[in-house]
C-alpha positions in Angstrom: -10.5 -1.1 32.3 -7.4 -3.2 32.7 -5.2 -3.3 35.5 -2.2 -4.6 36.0 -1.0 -6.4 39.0 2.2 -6.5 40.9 5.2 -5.7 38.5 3.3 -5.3 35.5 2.7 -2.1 33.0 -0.1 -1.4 31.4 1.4 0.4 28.1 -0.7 2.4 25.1 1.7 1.5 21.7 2.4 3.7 19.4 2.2 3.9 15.5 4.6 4.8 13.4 4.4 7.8 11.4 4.3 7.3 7.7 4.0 9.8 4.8 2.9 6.5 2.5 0.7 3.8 3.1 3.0 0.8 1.8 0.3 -1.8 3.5 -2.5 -2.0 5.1 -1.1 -3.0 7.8 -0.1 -0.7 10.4 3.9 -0.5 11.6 4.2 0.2 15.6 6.6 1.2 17.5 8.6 -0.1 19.9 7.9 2.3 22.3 4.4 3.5 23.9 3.0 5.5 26.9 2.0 4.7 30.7 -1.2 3.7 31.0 -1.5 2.0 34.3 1.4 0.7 36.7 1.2 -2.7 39.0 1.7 -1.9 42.8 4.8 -3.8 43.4 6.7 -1.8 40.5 9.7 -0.2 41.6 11.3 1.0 38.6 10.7 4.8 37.9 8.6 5.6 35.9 4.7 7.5 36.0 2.1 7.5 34.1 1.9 9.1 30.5 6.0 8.2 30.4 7.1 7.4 26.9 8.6 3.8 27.6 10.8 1.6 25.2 10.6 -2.1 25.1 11.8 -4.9 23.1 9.9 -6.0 20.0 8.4 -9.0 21.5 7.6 -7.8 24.7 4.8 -8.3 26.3 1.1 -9.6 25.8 -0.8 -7.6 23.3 -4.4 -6.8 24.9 -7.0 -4.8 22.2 -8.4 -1.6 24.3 -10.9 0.4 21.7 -9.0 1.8 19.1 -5.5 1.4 20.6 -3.3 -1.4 21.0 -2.5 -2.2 24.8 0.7 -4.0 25.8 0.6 -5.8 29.6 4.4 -6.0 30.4 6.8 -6.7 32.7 8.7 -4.1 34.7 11.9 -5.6 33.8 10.9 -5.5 30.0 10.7 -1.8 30.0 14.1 -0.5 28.4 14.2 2.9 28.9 12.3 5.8 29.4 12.0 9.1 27.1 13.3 12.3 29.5 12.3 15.7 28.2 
């Protein structure tokens, strides 16, 4: 379990949706889901908010079968509201 400390965010990224496999290689989004939130971060968000963040963002961590992104609070774009 990762967890991230002081204004970092712990972010699940997701993968494009494709109706054909170009590649073997798969396409992710720029955008991903709350995992886990640092204790100093005071921008509003929760966890399992769909977040936006810059292509470039972040260090890429491996977690299982996902692909984990530990980013900055102030790398975090915008947030998805329902």
């Amino acid at each position: 379990m990762i967890i991230p400390l002081g204004h970092r965010v712990l972010v699940r990224q997701l993968v494009k949706e494709q109706s054909v496999i170009i590649s073997s290689v798969e396409q992710r989004e720029d955008k991903g889901v709350v995992e886990e939130i640092g204790e100093a971060v005071i921008i509003p968000i929760s966890k399992g908010d769909t977040v936006y963040f810059g292509e470039l963002a972040g260090l890429r961590v491996p977690d299982n079968d996902s692909l984990t992104i530990l980013i900055n609070e102030d790398e975090i774009l915008a947030k998805e509201v329902c």
